[in-house]
Every structure is written in C-alpha cells, then in structure tokens.
N, C-alpha and C positions, 0 to 999 in steps of 0.2 A: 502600471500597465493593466489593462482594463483586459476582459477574457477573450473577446472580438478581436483584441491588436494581438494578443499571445497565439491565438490562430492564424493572422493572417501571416507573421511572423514566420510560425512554423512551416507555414506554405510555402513562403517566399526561403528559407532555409530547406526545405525539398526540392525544391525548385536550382538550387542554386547547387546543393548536394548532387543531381543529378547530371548539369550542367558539367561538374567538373570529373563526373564519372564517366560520362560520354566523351570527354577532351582527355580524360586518361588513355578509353580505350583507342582512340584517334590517335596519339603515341603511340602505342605499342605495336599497331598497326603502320603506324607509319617506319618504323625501326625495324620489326619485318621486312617488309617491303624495302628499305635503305642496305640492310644487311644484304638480300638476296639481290639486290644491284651491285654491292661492290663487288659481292662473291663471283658475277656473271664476269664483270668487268677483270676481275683479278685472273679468270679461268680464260678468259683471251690473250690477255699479257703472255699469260706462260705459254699457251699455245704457239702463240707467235716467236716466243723465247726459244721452247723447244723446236720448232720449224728452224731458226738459226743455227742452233748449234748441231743440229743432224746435219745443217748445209757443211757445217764447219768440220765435224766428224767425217765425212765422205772427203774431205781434204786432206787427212790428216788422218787414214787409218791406224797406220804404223807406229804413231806414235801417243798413245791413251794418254798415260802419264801426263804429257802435257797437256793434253785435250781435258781432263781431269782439271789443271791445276790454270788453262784457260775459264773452264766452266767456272768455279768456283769461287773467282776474282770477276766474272764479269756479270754469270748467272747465279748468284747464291742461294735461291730458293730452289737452283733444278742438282739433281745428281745422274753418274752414269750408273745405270743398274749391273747387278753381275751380269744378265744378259745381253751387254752392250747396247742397249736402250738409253736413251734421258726420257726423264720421268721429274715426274716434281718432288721434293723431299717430304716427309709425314711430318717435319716440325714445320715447313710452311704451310702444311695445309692444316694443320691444326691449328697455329695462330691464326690464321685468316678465319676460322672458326669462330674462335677465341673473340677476335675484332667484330666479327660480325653482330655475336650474340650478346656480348659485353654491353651497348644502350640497351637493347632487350631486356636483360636482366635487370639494369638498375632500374628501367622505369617500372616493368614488374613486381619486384621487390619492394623501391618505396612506394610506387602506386597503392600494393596489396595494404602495404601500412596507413596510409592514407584512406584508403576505402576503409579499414577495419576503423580506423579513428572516425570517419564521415558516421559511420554505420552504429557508432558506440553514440557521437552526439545525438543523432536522430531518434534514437532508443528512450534516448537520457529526455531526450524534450519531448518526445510522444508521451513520456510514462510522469513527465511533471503536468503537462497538459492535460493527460487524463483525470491526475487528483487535481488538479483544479476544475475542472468540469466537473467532476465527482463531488466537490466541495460546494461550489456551486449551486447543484440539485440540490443536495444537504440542508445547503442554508436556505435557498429557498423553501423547502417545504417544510423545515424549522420556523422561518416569519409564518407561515401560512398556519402553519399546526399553533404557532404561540399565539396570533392574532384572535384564532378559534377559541383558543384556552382559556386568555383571557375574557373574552368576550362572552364566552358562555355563562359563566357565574356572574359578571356584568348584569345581563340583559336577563337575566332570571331575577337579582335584585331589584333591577327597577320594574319588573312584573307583579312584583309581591308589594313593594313599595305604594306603587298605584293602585295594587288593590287593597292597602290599607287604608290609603288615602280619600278613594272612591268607594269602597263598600265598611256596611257595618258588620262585624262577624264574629261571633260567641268568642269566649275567654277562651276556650277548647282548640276554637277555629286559630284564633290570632296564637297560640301558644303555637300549634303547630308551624304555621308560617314563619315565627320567629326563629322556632330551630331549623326550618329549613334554610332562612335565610343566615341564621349563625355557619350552617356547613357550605353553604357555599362563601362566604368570609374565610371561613379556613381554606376552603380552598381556591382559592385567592391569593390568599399570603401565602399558604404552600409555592406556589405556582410562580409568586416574585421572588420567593425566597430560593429556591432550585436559579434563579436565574441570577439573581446575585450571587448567590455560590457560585454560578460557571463562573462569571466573570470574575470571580474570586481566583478562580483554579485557573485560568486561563490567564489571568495576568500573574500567575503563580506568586500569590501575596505567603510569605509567612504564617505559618497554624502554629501557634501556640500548644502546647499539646500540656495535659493535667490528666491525673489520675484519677478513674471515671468506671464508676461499676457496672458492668457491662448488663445485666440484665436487669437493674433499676433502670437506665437509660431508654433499653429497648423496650420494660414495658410503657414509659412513657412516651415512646414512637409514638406507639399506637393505638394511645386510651382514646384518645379521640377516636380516629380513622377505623378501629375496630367497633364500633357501635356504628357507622355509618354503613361501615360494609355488611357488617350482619343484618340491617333493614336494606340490605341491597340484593338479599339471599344467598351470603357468601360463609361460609363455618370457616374461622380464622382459627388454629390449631396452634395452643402456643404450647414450651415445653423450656421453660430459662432453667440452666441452672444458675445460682445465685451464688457469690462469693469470687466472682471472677473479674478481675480489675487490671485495666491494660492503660498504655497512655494514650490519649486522645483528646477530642473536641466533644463535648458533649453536644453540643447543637449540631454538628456534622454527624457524627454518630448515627445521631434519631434520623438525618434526613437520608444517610445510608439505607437505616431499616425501610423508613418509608418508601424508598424508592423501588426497594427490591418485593416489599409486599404489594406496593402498586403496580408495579409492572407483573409480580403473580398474578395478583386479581383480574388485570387486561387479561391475560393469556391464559384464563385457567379452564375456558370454555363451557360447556357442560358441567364440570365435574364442582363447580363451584365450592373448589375447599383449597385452603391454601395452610402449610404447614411452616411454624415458626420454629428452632430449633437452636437453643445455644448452650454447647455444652466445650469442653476439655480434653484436649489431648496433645502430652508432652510438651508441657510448658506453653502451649497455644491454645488460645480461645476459637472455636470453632462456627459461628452462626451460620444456619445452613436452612432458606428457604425454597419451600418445594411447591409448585404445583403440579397438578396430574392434567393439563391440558392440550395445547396444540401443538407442545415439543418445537422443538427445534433442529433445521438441518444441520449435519455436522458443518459442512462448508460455511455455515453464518455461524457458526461461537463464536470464534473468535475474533467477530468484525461486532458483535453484537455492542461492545465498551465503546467502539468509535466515537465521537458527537456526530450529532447530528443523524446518526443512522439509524432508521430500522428494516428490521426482515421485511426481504422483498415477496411475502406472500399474500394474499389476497386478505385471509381470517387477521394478517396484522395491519393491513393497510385501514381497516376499517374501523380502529379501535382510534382512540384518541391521545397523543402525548406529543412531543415538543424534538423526541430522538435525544434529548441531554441526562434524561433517569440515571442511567448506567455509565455513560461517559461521568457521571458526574460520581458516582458509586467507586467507579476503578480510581481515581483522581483523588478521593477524599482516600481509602484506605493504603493507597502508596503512601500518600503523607501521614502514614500512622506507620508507616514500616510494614504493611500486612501486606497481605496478597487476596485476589477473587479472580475465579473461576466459575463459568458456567458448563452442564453437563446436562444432557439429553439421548434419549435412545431414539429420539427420531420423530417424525411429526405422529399428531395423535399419543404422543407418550410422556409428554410434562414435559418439564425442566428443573435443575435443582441449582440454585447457585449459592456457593460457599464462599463465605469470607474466615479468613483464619489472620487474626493478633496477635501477636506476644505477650505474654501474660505479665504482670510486674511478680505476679508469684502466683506459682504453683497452686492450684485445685485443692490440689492430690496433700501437701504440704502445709494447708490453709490451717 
C-alpha cells in the first residue's frame, strides 16, 4: 500500500468514524425522546386510573378496607394515602424511571466504549501515518543527499581525469591532482561503504565480533581522514589511551570513529577543532568526541541516531551527508553490547558524543 492509498484510507476511516458517531448521537437522542414519550403516556394512564378510583371512593366511603384491597387487585401501581388521597406508588414511579432511562444508559455506556475504541484507532492510524510520511521525507532527502554524495567525488574525478588527459602539467602539478583524486576515491568508498553497512544493519546480518585494540583501530580511523581534514583547516585533537581491548568488528569500529569525527568536522562551525578522546572507566572503554560548534537542541538528541534524519536547522541543512552517520554509529555499537549518547548545552555550544564498551579486561588490571 503505497502512501497516497494509506491517506485516502485514513480519510475514508474519518469519514466513516464520524458517520457512526453521529448515528450514535441520533440513538441517544432518540431514546430520550422515546423515554419522555412513554413517561407522558404512563402519567395519563394513572391519571385516568386515579379519576376511577376517586369515582369509586366517593361509592364506597365507609368502607376503605375494601376500597384498599379493590385498588390494589385492580390498580397496582396507585395506593390510598394516609390522607385519603390515591396517588401513584414511589416503586411505580421509580420503575418507570428505571424503564425509561434503562436504553439511555445502555446505548450511552457502550456508545462511550465505542467512541473511546473509534477515538483510540484513529490515534493509532494518524500516528502510523505520520511516521510514514516522516519516513517518507527521510528517504527522500537521503536519495537526494546520496545522489549528491555520490556524485560529487564522481564529477571531480572525471575533472581531473580530462584535465590530465587534455593538459600537460609539471610532476608537482600531476602529484597534486593525484592525491586529490586519491581523497576523493576514499571518499567514495567511504561513502559505499557507510551504505552497505546500513544495509548490513538493516537487514540485521550477524557481526561476528573478535578481540580488537581499541585505540590501534581508532588511530587507524583516521590516518587517512586526519591529514585531509587538517589541509581543510580543521586541528583534529587525539588523546587514546592504549591497552584497551573490547570485542568487536574492527572495520565497524573505524567506521563508528569516522562517523562520529565526520559529523564533528560538519558541525564544528567556526571553531574548527574537533577532540578525539578514548580512555577507561570501571571496566568500560569510554571514546568521547567533542566539538565546540553549533550544539545541538535538546528536543533533537535524541531523534539525532534516527536513519535518515537530520537537525531541522538552517546551519545543518546546508552541510552535506546522507542522515545514516549516526543511525549507523548507534546500530554498529548495540551490536557490540555498548551504548552512545549525545550531549550538548544548546545551540552555539558544541556537542560531545560518548560511546562506552565493555572492556575484555580492565585498564586498571592490564
């Protein structure tokens, strides 16, 4: 069912929800109205009841008693009052009550049930409908951002290509081109490779997991990617400790690190520094990357691992990435048993996000 039929669906399920909330209220309204009929009709009966037996009474002063045990055999809803009245009895006129409000009540009562159940599905498919619509947007502007991504270190190789092709240019010249064209190759492969890992994660294949030294790994993240960024003007601040060994993937690993130093580099604004940090505490391995740039609102942390998502802010709408970095970051470290967290004091104030592993042994103990 395509996202056009789940709307018109939903319409036609308002439509029909409504439908049977108006034919509800049409009951109880009508059962009103049927009640305060029979009640009118029941209050003439006895009127006329009571006009007999006063005829009958004025026959028959002398003797109550039987006038008593006449009414009661022929009118059983009327009695004589101590005041020598007939009057209608409090138990008839509370069952006719009773009768009256009795459909009231039941269609009331399961109506209300019915409305509350109507009111729960319509909840239930507004709020499936939203995350598909939400999902939706997502992926469309994941095609459109991967399409970009792709496409960018593309069409910069076949730039360079033709201009090796077409001009003659010093050993100096052609060196440089070459390693520009090398970094964009990585990033490239970066770029398929983040996507075959989603799809890795997303059809939840089995990770093998091996005993993996956490800061040999991460500083091979980023021997590459840390000479690129620093000719990019960015001071990449590392600080491993070393001897720290958990189980994992070593190729997921690095693309954790990368991910999390790439999306600092995006968002580090101004302040062009980005802090690497893996150290030890209580039997868990800590890595904790910082930047000091355009922070984050509290209301997006915790939407920020989504796929597909990013901050709906202007400074992040402008930057480039795919929205699967971090979806892909939280996904690889659950499969290692670990946990991540991101934290921020607010916009203009960085962000720091922490991954914490299980250590196979202690630091402290090594």
């Amino acid at each position: 069912m395509n996202l056009s039929s789940s709307r018109k669906h939903f319409l036609l399920y308002l439509i029909l929800s409504a439908f049977f909330l108006a034919l509800l209220v049409w009951w109880i309204y009508y059962q009103v109205r049927e009640g305060e009929r029979i009640t009118t009709q029941q209050e003439a009966v006895w009127e006329r009841e009571i006009a007999v037996a006063h005829h009958w009474l004025e026959e028959h002063l002398t003797d109550c008693e039987a006038f008593r045990v006449w009414l009661a055999a022929t009118y059983p809803d009327l009695e004589l009052t101590e005041l020598g009245v007939v009057a209608v009895r409090t138990e008839a006129r509370g069952a006719l009550r009773e009768t009256a409000g009795r459909r009231v009540r039941m269609f009331a009562s399961e109506g209300s049930v019915l409305i509350l159940l109507l009111i729960a599905a319509v909840t239930y498919v507004y709020w499936t409908l939203r995350k598909e619509i939400l999902l939706e947007r997502r992926q469309s502007t994941f095609l459109s951002a991967t399409s970009h991504e792709l496409k960018t270190p593309l069409t910069s190789l076949r730039l360079y290509l033709d201009t090796l092709r077409d001009r003659k240019l010093s050993e100096e010249k052609q060196k440089e081109v070459f390693e520009i064209m090398g970094q964009d190759l990585t990033r490239l492969s970066n770029q398929i490779d983040e996507l075959l890992q989603a799809q890795a994660v997303m059809g939840k294949r089995r990770v093998v997991l091996e005993e993996i030294e956490l800061a040999k790994e991460t500083e091979a993240a980023l021997a590459q990617d840390r000479v690129y960024y620093e000719r990019q003007g960015f001071e990449l601040r590392m600080k491993l400790e070393a001897g720290l060994s958990a189980l994992a993937d070593s190729r997921q690993w690095q693309l954790v690190v990368k991910n999390l130093v790439e999306n600092a580099v995006k968002y580090s604004g101004e302040a062009r520094v980005v802090e690497v940090k893996l150290s030890h505490s209580s039997g868990r391995a800590k890595l904790e990357v910082t930047d000091f740039g355009i922070g984050i609102e509290h209301a997006e942390l915790k939407r920020i691992f989504d796929s597909f998502y990013r901050i709906g802010n202007e400074d992040t709408r402008s930057t480039q990435g795919t929205g699967l970095g971090l979806f892909l970051v939280r996904a690889i470290v659950k499969s290692f048993k670990g946990t991540v967290m991101a934290a921020s004091s607010g916009l203009g104030r960085g962000a720091i996000f922490t991954v914490e592993l299980p250590l196979i042994k202690d630091a402290g103990n090594a």
